[in-house]
N, C-alpha and C positions, 0 to 999 in steps of 0.2 A: 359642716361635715358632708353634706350633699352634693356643694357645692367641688371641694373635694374630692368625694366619689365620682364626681360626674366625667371632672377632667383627667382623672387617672384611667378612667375606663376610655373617654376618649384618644388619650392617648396611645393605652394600650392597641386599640383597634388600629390606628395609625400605623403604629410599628410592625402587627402583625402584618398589614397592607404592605410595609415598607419590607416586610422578610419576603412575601409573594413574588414583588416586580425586583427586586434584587437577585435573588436567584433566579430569574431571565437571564437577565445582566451580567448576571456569571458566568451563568451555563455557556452565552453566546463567548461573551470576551476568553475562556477559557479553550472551548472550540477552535476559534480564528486563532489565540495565539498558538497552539500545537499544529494549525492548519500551514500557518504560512512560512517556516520555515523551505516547506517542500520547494518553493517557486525558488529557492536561490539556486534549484539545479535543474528546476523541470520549467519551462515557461508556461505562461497560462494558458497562451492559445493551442501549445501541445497538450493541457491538460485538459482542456475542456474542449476539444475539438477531435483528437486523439483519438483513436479506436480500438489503440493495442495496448492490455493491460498485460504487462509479464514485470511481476513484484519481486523475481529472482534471476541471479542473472546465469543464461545455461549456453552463453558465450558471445552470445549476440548482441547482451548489454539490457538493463533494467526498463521500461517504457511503464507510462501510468498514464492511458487517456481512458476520460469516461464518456466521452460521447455516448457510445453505444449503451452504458447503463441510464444516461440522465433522460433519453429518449424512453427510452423501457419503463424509467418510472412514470413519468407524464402520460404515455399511453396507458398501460395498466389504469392508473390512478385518476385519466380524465371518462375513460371507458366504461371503468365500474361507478365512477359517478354520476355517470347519463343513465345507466341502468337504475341505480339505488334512486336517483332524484324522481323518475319517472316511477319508480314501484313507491317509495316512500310517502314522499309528498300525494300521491293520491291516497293511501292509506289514512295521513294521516285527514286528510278532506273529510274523508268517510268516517273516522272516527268522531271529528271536529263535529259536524254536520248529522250524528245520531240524536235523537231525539227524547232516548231515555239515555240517564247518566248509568245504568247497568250497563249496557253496553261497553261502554267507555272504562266502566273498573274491571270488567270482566277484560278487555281486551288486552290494558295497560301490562300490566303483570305479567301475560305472556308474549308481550312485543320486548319487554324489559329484560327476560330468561336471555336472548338472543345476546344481548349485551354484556350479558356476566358468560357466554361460554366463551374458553380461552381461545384466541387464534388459531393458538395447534390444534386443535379441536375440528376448527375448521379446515384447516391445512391437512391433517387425515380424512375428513370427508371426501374432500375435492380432490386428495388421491387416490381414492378406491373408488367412486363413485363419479364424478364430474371428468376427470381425467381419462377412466375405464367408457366411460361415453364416448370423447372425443377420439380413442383408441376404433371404437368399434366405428366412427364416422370417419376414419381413414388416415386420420390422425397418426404418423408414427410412433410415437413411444405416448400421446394422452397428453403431454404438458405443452400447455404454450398460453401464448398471452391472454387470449380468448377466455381460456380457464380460469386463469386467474385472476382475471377483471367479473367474472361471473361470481365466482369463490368470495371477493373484496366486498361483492355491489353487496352481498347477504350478510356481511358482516357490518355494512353501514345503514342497513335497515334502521337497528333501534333507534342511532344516535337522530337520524333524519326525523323519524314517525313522533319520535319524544321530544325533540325541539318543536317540528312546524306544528304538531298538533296540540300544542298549548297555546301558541302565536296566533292558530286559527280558531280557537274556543273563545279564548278574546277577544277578537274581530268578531264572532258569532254572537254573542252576546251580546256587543257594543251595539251591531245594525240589524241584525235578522229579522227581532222582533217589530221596528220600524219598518221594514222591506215588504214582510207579510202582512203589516197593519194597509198595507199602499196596494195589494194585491198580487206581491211577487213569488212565487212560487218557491219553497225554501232550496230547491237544486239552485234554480236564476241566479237568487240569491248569492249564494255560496259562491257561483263561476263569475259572476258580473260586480261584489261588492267585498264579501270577504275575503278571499283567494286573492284580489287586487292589493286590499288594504295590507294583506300580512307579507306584502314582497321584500319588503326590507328584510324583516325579523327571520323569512325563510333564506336570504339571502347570506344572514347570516350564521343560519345551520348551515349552509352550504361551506363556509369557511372551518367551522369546527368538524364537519366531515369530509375534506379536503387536506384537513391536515392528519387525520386520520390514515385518510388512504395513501397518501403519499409515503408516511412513516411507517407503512404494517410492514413487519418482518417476516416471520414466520408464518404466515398462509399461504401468501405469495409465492415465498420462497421454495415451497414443499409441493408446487404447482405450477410454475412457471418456467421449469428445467434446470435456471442457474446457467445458462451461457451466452458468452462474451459474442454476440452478434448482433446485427441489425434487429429489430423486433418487426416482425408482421403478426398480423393475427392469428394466423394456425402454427406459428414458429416459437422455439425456444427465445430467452431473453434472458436478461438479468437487472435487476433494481438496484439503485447505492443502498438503498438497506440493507437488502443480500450480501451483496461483497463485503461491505464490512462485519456485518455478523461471521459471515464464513470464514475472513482473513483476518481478524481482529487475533485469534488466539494463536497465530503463526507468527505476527507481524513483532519484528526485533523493536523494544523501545529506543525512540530516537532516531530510528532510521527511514528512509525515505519511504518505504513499504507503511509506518507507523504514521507518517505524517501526510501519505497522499490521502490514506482511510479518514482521516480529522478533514482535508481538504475534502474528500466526498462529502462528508456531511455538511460541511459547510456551504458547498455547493447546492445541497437540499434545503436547507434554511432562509438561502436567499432566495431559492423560487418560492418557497412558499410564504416569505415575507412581500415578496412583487403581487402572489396572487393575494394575499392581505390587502396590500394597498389598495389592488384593482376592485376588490368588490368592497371596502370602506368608499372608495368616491364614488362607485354603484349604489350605494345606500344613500351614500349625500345627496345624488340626485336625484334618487326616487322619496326623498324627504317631503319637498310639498308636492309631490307628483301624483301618490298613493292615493288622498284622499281625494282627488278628481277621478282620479279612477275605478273609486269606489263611486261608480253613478249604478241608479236604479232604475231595470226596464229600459236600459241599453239596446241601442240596437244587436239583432240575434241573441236579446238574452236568453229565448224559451230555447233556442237549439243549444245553443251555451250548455244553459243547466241539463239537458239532456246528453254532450258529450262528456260533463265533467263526471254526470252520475255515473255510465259507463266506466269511463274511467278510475273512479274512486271503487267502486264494485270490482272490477277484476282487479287492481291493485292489493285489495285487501286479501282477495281468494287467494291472489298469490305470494301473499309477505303469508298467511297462515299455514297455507300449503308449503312454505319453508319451512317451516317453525316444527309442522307436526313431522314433514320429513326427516329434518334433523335427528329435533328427539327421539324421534320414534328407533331414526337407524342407527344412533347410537345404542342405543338402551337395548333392542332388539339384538347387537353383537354383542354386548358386554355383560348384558344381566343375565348371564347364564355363569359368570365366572366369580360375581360378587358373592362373599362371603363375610362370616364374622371373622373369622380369622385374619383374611383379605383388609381388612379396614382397624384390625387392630393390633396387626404384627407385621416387624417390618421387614424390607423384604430380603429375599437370597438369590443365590446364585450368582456367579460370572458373566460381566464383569459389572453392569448396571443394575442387578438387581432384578432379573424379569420375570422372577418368580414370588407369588405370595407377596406381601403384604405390601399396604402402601402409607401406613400410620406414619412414618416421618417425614413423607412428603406431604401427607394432610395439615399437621401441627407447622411443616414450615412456612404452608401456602398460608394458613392463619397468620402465621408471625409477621410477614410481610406486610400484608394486606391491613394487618391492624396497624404496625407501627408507620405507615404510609399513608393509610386516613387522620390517623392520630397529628402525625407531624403537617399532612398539607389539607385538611379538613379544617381549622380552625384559622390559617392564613387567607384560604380560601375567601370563608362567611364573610371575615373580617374585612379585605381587600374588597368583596361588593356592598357592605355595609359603607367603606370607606367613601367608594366612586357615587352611592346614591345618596346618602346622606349629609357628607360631609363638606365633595369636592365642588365648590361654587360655581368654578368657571367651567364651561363646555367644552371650551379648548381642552382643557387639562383632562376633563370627565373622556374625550376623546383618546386623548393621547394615552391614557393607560389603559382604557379598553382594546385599543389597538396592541398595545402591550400583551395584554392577557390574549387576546386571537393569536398572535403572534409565537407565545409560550405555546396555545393548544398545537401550532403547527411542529413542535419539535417536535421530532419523530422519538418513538421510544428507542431506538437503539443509538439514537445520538448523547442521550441522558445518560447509555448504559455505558458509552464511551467515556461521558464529561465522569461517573462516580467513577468509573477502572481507573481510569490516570490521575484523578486529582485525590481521591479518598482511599483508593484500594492500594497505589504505587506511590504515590508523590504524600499523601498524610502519616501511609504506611498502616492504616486501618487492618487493611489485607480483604479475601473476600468474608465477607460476615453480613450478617441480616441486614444489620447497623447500615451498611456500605450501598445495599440495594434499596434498602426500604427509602434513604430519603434519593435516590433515583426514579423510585415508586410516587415519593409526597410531590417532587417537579411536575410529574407527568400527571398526575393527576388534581392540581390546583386547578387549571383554568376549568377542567373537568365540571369542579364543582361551582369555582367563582361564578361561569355564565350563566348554569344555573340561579343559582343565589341570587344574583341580580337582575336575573327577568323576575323571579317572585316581587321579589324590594317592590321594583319598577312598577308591576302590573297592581300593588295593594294602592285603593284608590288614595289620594293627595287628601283629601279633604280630612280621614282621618288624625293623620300626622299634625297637618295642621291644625285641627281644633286641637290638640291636645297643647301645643307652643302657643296657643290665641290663651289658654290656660293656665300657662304659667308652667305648664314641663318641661324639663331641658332634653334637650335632644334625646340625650345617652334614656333617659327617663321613658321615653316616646319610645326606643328601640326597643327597652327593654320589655315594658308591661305590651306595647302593641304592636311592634312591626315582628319581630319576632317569633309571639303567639301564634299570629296571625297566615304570618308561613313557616310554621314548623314541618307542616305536611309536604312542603314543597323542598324546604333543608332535607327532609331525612329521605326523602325521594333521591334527590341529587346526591346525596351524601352514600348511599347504598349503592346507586346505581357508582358514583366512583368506587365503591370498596369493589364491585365485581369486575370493575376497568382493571384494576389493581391486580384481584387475582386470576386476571384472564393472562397476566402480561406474562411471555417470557424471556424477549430481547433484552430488555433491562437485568434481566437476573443473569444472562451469559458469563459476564465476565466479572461480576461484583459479588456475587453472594449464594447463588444458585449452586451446587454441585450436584454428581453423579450419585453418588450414597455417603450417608449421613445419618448418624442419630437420630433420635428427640433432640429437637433444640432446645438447649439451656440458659445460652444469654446470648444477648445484641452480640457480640462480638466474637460469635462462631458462625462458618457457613452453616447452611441447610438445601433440604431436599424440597421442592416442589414441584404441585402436580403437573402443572402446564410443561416445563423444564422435563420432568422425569419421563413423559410421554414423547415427547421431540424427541432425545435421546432414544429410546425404545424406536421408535417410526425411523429415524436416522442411522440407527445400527443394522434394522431392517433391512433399506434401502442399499447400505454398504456391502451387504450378504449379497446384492444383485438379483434379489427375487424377481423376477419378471410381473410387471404389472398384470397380467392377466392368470396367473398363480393364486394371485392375492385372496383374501376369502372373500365371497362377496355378500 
């Protein structure tokens, strides 16, 4: 009967692994196949070389090039990645690198808040505040690229600080105490052995914050202007994320306007699948390379440990100095208007509701966010349980890890494409919870899997195996000890996806989100949420044409 048990659980885990990389597999093939009808009338090098996007035709005849968007993303998205790698990664040094573990609980938690506040959230800030800066530094109208690579780099803080500073507590542990046993200075240290050792594993935070940026919608969007030109840095732009959120709910199904938006995105997938490859053969060569480079009492290691302290020191002042700014100026606008009433009646007014309550946007941002941890929460575990314990060969342990970077790269409004057409239109679902929530479990499996499988990965070998030198089967091993043993690190990951979840609101545009709405009753009615209900509000705003310098500040 154990015996039994054992293989039904393994299989189950298999299968759940096989639900994970399957809906990749979907999501892409579904994509390309609504992508490439467009090329029987538009050719590729007009489309991707093209600069004039007119999706209607107003006599002059229809054009669909994105040049000018695919540039706009890359910039945005490699700009705010120089910023966040360079504040993050020293953050996380400094955290890695503290000496009491208070430090480190006390810090985690609110480097973590950063990650559960919604996009829009951000994309309001960096309109009233970031954009009204760049207004007063001569800026015309406050929006352009600059801003919103600023806006981005603060919103890829936590994913950055939260990967590289577990990669570098590892590496700290594994040599430090050997480094200072030899007389090295624990800054030395840190710049000359462990900061070397962890280049792979930050290499590939780098990837899962890459595909982040590249896919953000709405911060961006609400800060970057939204226009079809060349992008410089104090100038307006526009991302493929933008366009298709903006033209997705005009765009006639089946028609060219419908199918160049599937070709945008598909166009996004494969740069982000190129930059994939690019930093997987980065990691393969830095595979035996790390640990030579991890030498002790290197030449320049005292000035070393002395630029890195710096460094990790003002990094940190300035990832907290985000943090309390944020909070602070949210909370400092808004906490004058919160009430009881406010939070448990829902709301009135014409036509969005901008009055009083927001109880059915709360209950719907719950519905979401549970049945989207629920659905890709347990594919997740299962899928890095699958790849560390299961999968023998390397090759193979490769090639779905590549997989799952790959998933992290889809951008969320390409998800929110794949459920509109194929669950909302073509299943006939319509938009309902049901519809976005598993748009929500896609986008946040790898969320959790990488997670998951750096815990696996990092619980020491020896365990595992004395327990099979024992006579326990595998599934036995998972259960009584690999499991136990990172629960702390599951419900870390697993949380931090739930706020991934209810920060999102590109996915809920066209599947399940609406304008106003009840209590939600069942999977298969829309609702109202908060990230959604607030774009709306900031976007009807904008439409009135208040003058950014009106704004309250």
């Amino acid at each position: 009967m154990r015996r039994f048990a054992d293989a039904i659980g393994s299989y189950a885990i298999a299968a759940f692994a096989a639900v994970a990389l399957l809906s990749l597999a979907f999501v892409v093939f579904f994509i390309v196949r609504e992508a490439l009808p467009l090329f029987s009338t538009v050719s590729l090098s007009d489309f991707l070389l093209g600069t004039r996007w007119m999706p209607v035709d107003f006599g002059n005849g229809t054009s669909f090039g994105i040049f000018n968007f695919i540039v706009a993303t890359i910039a945005v998205s490699f700009l705010a990645l120089a910023f966040a790698l360079l504040v993050g990664v020293g953050t996380a040094v400094f955290l890695a690198s503290a000496e009491s573990h208070l430090i480190r609980s006390f810090a985690y938690p609110f480097v973590d808040l950063l990650a559960g506040v919604p996009s829009v959230v951000y994309g309001f800030v960096g309109l009233l505040v970031v954009a009204r800066l760049f207004m007063k530094a001569g800026v015309t109208s406050g929006l352009c690229v600059l801003g919103a690579a600023i806006v981005l780099a603060i919103m890829l803080l936590p994913f950055l600080i939260s990967a590289c500073s577990d990669s570098l507590l590892s590496e700290r542990n594994r040599y430090l105490t050997a480094a200072q046993t030899l007389g090295v200075s624990r800054w030395s240290a840190m710049a000359t052995i462990v900061l070397p050792a962890a280049t792979r594993n930050i290499l590939l935070s780098l990837v899962l914050a890459m595909g982040r940026a590249m896919g953000e919608t709405m911060a961006v969007m609400m800060v970057i202007g939204n226009a079809n030109v060349f992008p410089t840095l104090l100038g307006k732009a526009e991302t493929i994320p933008a366009v298709i959120a903006l033209e997705m709910g005009t765009a006639v199904a089946g028609s060219d306007h419908y199918h160049a938006l599937f070709a945008a995105g598909m166009v996004l997938m494969l740069l982000l699948l190129a930059i994939n490859l690019l930093v997987a053969y980065l990691r393969s060569r830095l595979a035996g390379g790390s640990a030579l480079a991890a030498r002790i009492g290197g030449h320049g290691g005292k000035n070393a440990g002395v630029v890195v302290r710096v460094w990790a020191t003002a990094s940190v002042v300035i990832t907290f100095a985000a943090i309390v700014f944020l909070f602070g100026y949210v909370f400092s606008q808004g906490a004058s208007t919160i009430s009881w009433e406010m939070l448990t009646q829902p709301p009135r007014g014409m036509v969005l509701g901008e009055e009083d309550g927001i109880a059915p946007a709360i209950a719907g941002s719950l519905a979401f966010t549970v049945c989207a941890v629920v659905m890709g929460g347990i594919p997740a575990i299962a899928c890095a349980l699958f790849v560390t314990f299961f999968v023998n060969s390397n090759r193979a342990a490769g090639a779905i890890r590549l997989a799952v970077q790959c998933m992290a790269g889809i951008p969320s409004i390409i998800l929110g494409l794949f459920a509109y057409s194929f669950l909302v239109r073509d299943m006939g679902w319509g938009r309902c919870v049901l519809s976005a929530s598993v748009a929500l479990a896609v986008m946040v499996i790898p969320f959790i899997e990488v997670r998951a499988e750096k815990a696996f990965s990092e619980l020491p070998k020896a365990l595992v195996e004395a327990s099979y030198a024992l006579g326990c089967s595998r599934l036995h091993a998972i259960r009584t000890i690999v499991l136990p043993a990172c629960q702390g690190e599951l419900v870390r990951g697993t949380i931090l996806g739930a706020c991934y979840a209810l920060g999102a609101t590109a996915p809920l545009l066209f599947t399940g989100g609406v304008a106003f709405a009840g209590m939600p009753s069942s999977l298969m009615e829309p609702a109202m949420a908060l990230p959604l209900h607030l774009y709306l509000l900031v976007h009807k705003g904008q439409r009135r044409s208040t003058p950014l310098s009106a704004l309250p500040s």
